[in-house]
C-alpha positions as CSV (number, residue, x, y, z in Angstrom):
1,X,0.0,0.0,0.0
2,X,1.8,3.7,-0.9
3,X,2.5,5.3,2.4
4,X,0.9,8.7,1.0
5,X,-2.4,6.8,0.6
6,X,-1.8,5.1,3.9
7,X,-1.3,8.7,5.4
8,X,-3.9,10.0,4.4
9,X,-6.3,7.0,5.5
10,X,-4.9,7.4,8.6
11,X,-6.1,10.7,9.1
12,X,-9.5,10.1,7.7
13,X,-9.8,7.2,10.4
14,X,-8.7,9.4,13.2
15,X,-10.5,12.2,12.7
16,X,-13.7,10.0,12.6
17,X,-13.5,8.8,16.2
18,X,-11.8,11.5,17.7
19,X,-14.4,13.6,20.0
20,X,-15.1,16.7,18.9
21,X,-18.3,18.8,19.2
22,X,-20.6,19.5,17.2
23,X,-20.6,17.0,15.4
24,X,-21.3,14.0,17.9
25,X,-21.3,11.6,15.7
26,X,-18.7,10.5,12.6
27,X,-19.4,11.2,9.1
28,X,-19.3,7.1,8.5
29,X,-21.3,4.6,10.0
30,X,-19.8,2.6,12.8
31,X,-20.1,-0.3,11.0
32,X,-18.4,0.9,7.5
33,X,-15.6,2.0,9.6
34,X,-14.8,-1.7,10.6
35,X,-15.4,-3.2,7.5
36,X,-12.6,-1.0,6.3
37,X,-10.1,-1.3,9.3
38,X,-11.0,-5.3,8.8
39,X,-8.7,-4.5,5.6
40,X,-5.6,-2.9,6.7
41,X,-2.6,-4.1,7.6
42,X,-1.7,-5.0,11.6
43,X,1.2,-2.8,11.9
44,X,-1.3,0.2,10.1
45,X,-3.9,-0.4,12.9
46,X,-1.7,-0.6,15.7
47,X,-0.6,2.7,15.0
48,X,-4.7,3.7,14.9
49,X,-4.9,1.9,17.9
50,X,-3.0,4.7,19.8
51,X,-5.2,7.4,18.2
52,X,-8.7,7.5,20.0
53,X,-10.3,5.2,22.7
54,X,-12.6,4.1,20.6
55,X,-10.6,3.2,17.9
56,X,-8.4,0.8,20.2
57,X,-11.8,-0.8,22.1
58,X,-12.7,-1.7,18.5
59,X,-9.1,-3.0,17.2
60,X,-8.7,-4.8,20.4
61,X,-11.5,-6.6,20.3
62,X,-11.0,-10.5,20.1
63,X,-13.9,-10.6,17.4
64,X,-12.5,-8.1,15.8
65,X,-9.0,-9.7,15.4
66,X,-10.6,-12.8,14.2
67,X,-12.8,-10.8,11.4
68,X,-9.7,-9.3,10.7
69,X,-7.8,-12.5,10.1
70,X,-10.7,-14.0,7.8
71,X,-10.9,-10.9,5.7
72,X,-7.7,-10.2,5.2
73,X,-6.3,-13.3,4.4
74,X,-4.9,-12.4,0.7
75,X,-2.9,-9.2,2.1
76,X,-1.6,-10.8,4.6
77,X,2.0,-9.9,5.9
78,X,4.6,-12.2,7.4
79,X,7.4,-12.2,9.1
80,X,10.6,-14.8,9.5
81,X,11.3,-15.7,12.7
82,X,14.5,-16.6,14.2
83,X,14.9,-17.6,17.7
84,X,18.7,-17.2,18.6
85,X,21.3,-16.5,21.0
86,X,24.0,-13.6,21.6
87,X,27.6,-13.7,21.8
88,X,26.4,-14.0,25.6
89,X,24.2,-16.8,25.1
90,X,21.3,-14.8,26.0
91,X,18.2,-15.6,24.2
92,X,16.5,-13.2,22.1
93,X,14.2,-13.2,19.0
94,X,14.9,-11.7,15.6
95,X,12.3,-10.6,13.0
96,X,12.3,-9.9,9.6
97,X,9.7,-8.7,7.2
98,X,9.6,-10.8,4.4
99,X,9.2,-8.2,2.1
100,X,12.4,-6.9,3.2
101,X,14.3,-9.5,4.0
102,X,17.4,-8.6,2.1
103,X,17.2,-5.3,4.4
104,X,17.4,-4.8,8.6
105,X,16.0,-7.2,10.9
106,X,14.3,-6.2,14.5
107,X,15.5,-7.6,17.4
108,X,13.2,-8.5,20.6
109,X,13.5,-9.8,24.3
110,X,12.9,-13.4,24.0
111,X,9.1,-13.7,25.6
112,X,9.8,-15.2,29.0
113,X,10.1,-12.3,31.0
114,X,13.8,-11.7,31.5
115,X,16.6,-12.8,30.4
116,X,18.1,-16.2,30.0
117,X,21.6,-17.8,30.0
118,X,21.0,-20.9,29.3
119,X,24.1,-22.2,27.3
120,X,22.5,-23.4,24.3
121,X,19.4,-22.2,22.1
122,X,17.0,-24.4,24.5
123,X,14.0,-22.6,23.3
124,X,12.2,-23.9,20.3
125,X,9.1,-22.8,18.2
126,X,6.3,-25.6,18.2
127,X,4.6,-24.0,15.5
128,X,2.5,-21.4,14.6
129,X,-0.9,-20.3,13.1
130,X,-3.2,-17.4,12.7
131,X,-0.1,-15.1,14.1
132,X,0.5,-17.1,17.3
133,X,3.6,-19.0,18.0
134,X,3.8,-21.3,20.7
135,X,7.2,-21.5,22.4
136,X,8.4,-24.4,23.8
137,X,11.4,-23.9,26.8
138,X,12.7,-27.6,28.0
139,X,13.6,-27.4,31.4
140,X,16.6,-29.5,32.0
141,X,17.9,-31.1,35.7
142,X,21.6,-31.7,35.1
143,X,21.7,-33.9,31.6
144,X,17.8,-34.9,31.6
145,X,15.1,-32.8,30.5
146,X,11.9,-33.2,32.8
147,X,9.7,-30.4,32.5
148,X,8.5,-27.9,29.3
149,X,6.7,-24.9,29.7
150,X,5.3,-23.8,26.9
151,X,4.2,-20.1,25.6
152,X,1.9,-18.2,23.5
153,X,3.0,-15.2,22.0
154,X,2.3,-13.1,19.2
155,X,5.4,-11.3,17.8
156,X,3.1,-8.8,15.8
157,X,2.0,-7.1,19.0
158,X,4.2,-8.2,21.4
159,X,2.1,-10.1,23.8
160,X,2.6,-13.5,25.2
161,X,0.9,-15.7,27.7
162,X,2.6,-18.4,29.8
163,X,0.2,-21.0,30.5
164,X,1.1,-24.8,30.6
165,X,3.6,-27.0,32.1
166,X,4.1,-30.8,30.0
167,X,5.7,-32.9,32.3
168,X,8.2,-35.7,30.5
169,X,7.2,-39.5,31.5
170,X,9.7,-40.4,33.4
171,X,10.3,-43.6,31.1
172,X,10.6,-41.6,27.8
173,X,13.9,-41.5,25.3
174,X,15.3,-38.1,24.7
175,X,13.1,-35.0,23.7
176,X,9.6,-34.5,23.7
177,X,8.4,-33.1,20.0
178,X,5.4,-30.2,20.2
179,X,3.0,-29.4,17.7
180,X,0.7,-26.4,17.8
181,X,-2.6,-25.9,15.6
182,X,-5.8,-25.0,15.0
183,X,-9.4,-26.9,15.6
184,X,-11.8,-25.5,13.3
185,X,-15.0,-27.0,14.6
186,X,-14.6,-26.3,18.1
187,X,-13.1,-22.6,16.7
188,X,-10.2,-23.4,19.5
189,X,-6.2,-24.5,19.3
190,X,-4.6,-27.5,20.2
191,X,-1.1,-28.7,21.2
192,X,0.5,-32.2,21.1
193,X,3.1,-33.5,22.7
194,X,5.3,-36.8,21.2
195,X,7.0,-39.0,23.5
196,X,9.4,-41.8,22.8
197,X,9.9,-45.2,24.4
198,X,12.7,-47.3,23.5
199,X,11.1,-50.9,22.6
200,X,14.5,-52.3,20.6
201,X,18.2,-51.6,19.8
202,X,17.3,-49.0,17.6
203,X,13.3,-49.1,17.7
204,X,10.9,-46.2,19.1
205,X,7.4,-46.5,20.0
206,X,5.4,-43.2,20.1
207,X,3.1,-41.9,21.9
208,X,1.1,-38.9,21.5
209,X,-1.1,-36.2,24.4
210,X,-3.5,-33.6,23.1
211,X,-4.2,-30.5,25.0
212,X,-7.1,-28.0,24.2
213,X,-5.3,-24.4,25.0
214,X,-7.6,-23.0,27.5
215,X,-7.6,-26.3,29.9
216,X,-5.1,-27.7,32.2
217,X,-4.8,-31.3,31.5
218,X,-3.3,-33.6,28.6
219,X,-5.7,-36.6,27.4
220,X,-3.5,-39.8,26.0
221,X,-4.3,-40.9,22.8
222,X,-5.5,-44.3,22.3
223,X,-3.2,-46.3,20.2
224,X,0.3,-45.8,19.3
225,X,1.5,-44.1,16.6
226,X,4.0,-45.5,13.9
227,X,7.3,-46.9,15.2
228,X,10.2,-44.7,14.8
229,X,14.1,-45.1,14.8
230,X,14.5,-42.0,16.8
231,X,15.5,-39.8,14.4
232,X,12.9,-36.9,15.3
233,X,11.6,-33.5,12.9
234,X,9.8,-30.7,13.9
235,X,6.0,-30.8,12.9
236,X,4.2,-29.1,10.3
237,X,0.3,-27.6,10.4
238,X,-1.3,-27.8,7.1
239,X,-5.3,-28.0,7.0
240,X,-6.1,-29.0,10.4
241,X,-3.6,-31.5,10.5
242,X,-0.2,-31.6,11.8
243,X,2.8,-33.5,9.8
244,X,6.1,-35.5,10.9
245,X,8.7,-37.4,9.4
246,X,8.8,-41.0,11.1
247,X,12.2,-42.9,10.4
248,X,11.8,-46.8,10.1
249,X,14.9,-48.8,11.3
250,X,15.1,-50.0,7.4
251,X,16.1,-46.4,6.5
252,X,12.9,-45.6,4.8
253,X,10.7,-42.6,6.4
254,X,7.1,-42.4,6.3
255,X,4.8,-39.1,6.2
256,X,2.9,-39.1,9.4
257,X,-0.4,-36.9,9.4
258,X,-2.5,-36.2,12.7
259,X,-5.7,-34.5,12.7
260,X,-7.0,-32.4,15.1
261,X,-10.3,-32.4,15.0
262,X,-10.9,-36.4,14.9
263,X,-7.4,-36.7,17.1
264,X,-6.4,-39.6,14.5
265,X,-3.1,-39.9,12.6
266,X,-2.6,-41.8,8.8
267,X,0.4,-42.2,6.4
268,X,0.6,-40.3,3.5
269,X,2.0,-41.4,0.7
270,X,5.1,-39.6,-1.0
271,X,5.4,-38.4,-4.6
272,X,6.8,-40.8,-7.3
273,X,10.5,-40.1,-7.0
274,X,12.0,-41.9,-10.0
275,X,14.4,-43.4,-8.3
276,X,15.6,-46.9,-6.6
277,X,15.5,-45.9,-3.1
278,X,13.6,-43.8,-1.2
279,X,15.3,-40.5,-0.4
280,X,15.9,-38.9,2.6
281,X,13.0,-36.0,3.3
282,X,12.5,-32.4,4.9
283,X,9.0,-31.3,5.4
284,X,7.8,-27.7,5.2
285,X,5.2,-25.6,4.6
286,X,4.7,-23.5,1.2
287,X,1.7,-21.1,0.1
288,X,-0.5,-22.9,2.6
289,X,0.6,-26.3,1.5
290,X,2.3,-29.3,2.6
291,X,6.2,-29.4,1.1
292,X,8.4,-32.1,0.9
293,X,12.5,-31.5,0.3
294,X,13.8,-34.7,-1.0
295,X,17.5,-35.2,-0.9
296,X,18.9,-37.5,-3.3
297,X,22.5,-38.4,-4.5
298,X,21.9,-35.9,-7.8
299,X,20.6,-33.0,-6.7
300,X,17.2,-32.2,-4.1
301,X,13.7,-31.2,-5.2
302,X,11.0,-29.6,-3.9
303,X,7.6,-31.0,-3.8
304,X,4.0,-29.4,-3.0
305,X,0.6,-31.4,-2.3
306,X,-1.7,-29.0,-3.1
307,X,-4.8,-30.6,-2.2
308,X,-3.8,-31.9,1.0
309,X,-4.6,-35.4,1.8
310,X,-4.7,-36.0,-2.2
311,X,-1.7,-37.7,-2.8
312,X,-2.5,-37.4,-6.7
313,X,-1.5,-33.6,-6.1
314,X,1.8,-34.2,-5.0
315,X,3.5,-31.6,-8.1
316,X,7.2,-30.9,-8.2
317,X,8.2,-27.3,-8.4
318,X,12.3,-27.2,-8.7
319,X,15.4,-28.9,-8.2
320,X,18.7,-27.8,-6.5
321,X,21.4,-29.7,-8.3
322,X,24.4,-30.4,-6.2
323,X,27.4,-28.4,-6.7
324,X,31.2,-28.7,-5.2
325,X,32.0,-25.1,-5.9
326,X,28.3,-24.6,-4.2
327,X,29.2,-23.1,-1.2
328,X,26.1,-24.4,0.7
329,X,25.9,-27.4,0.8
330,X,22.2,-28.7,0.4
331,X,21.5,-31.6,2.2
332,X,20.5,-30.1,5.5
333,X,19.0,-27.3,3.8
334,X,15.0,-26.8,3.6
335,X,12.6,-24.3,2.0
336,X,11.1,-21.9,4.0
337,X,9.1,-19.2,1.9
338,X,8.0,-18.6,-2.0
339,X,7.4,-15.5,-2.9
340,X,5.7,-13.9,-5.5
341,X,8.3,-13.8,-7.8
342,X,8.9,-17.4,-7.5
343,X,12.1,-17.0,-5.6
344,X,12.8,-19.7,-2.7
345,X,14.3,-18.0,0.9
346,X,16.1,-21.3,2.1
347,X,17.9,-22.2,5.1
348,X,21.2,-23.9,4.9
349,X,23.5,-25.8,7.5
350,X,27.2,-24.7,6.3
351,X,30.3,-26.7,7.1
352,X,33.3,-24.3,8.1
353,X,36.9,-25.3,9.7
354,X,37.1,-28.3,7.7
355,X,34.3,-29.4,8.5
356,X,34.5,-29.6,12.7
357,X,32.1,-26.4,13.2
358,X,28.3,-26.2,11.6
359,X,27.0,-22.5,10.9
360,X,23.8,-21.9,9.7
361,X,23.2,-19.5,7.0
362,X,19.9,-17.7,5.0
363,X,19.7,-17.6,1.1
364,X,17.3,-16.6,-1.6
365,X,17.3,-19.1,-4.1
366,X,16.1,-17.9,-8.3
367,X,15.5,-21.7,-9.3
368,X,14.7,-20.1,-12.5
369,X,18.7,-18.5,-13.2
370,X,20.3,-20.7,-10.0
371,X,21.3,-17.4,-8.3
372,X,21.8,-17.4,-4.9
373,X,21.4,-14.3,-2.4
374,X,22.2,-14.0,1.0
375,X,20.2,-11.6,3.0
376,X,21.3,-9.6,5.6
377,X,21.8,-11.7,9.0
378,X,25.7,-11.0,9.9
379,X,24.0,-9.9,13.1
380,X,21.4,-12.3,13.7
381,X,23.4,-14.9,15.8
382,X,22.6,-18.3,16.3
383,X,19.1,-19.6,15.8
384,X,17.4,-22.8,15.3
385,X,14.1,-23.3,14.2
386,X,13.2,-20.7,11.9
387,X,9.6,-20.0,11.4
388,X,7.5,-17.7,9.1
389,X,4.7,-16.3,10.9
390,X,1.3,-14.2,10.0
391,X,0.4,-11.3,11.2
392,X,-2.7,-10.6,13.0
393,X,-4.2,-9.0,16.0
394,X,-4.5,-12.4,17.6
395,X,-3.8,-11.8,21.4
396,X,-2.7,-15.1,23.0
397,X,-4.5,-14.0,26.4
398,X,-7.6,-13.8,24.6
399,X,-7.0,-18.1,24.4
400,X,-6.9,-18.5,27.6
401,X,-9.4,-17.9,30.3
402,X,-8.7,-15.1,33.5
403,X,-9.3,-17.7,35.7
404,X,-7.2,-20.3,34.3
């Protein structure tokens, strides 16, 4: 939107709620006001939201923010986030617009009021939807992690809520995997938690708890999930379902898909590859769809379902041959945004000092002329989990009741 036009807008809004007499009332109905606010951007109507009380009763207004989020879906903007450490090992956050990520980041606290040296980047994003992250923060005792909190927080507007504790079974195998989404029948979010029990040399059972955000407990779910070989990967949401990667001990890996609303998981089968063996796979998420990055011995591609559950969609988009001279070396890298323009931003993992010390490193990939950017991050630290997150007017206490 031009910032003259924006200006302007911003006047014509302001004047209309500020009090002034005669007239008592605005030019505008009420009600063609919101419609129109409904259709800005969240950083525009924070701004109005600072203007007039009435303008920030109305923009602050849970309804409001959901409206807001419906009918605004196509103008949508996002930012990357990167959860990191200092040359301290504090823990902060760093945001960057995405359409100006080749340009200055903002830096925040990390969201759990105060600081935090904690050694190592602890802190993890579950996932995030509709604008609001959750946060996961392990909460080691000597070598063993025993207790998570976990956090909602909306980077947009800067408000978080703390709010539940998951407990690790005290038989479970290493870390506990979180995934965070959204229930569209019950109009409500959900989070679940993956442990792992060691049933073999090299053999994982899982087992899966659901919490509704707003309530206290965690309800097991019946049945176990398919086996795993412990190899564990961050989970996706994609149409009311979160995904995972499950690693068999034969090598293969399986696409695990859990929906929310019926609390049931099923395999989904992979695209054709054309090759032999099954390759090694990243998921992500691209323009609302589920992404696969297979790694083969030739090169990687990149792979969209885009009707999900329809694994007759499965389309291939590009391929990212393998180079020597390449300084980034692709197997450990992943997709993380498509722009309009068709060009990838990708995350790489970097081997430096022959190859004893991983770095991780941001680039912008032209698949169509094989050009490779790197955006401004000198500053950004180091981060794990990167996520892309929408903006909204979401607020994370509005999840959760007072009295919980």
């Amino acid at each position: 939107m031009d910032s003259k036009l924006i200006r302007t807008l911003k006047s014509l809004l302001c004047s209309l709620f500020i009090c002034f007499s005669p007239p008592p009332l605005p030019d505008l109905p009420f009600e063609l006001v919101a419609e129109i606010l409904c259709r800005l951007p969240v950083k525009l109507l924070i701004q109005l939201r600072c203007q007039s009380k009435s303008l920030n009763t109305l923009i602050s207004d849970p309804k409001f923010a959901k409206k807001h989020l419906r009918l605004s879906t196509k103008s949508h903007h996002h930012q990357l986030i990167l959860p990191c450490l200092d040359d301290k090992y504090v823990a902060m956050v760093n945001s960057y617009p995405l359409n100006s990520v080749m340009g200055k980041f903002t830096q925040q606290d990390f969201p759990y009021g105060g600081k935090h040296s904690i050694g190592q980047p602890y802190h993890s994003i579950a996932g995030s939807c509709n604008g609001i992250i959750c946060l996961a923060l392990p909460m080691p005792r000597g070598n063993v992690i025993k207790r998570s909190e976990l956090v909602l927080w909306n980077p947009t507007i800067r408000k978080f809520k703390r709010f539940l504790y998951f407990e690790t079974p005290r038989d479970a195998y290493g870390c506990t995997l979180f995934g965070f989404g959204y229930d569209h029948i019950i109009d409500g979010y959900k989070i679940i938690a993956l442990s792992f029990y060691r049933c073999g040399t090299n053999i994982f059972k899982t087992q899966a708890r659901v919490n509704t955000v707003g309530t206290d407990s965690w309800r097991m779910i019946n049945g176990q999930l398919p086996l795993s070989n412990g190899r564990f990967e961050l989970l996706k949401f994609v149409s009311g379902a979160l995904n995972w990667i499950s690693y068999r001990d034969d090598g293969n890996n399986s696409v695990i898909s859990f929906d929310l609303v019926n609390e049931s998981s099923r395999e989904l089968l992979q695209p054709d590859y054309g090759g032999e063996s099954m390759p090694d796979v990243i998921l992500s998420v691209l323009r609302d769809c589920l992404c696969i990055f297979a790694l083969t011995r030739q090169f990687s591609s990149v792979w969209l379902m885009k009707e999900y559950g329809n694994e007759e969609s499965w389309t291939k988009l590009f391929h990212v041959p393998y180079m020597e001279e390449d300084p980034f070396h692709p197997f450990h890298g992943k997709p993380l945004w498509i722009f309009e323009d068709d060009k990838v931003l990708m995350e790489y993992t970097s081997l430096q000092n022959r190859n004893t010390s991983i770095s991780k490193v941001l680039a912008i990939y032209d698949f169509k002329s094989g050009i490779i950017k790197c955006p401004n991050i000198s500053k950004a630290g180091v981060w794990n989990d990167p996520e892309v997150c929408t903006e909204s007017l979401i607020s994370p206490e509005s999840l959760i009741s007072p009295d919980f």
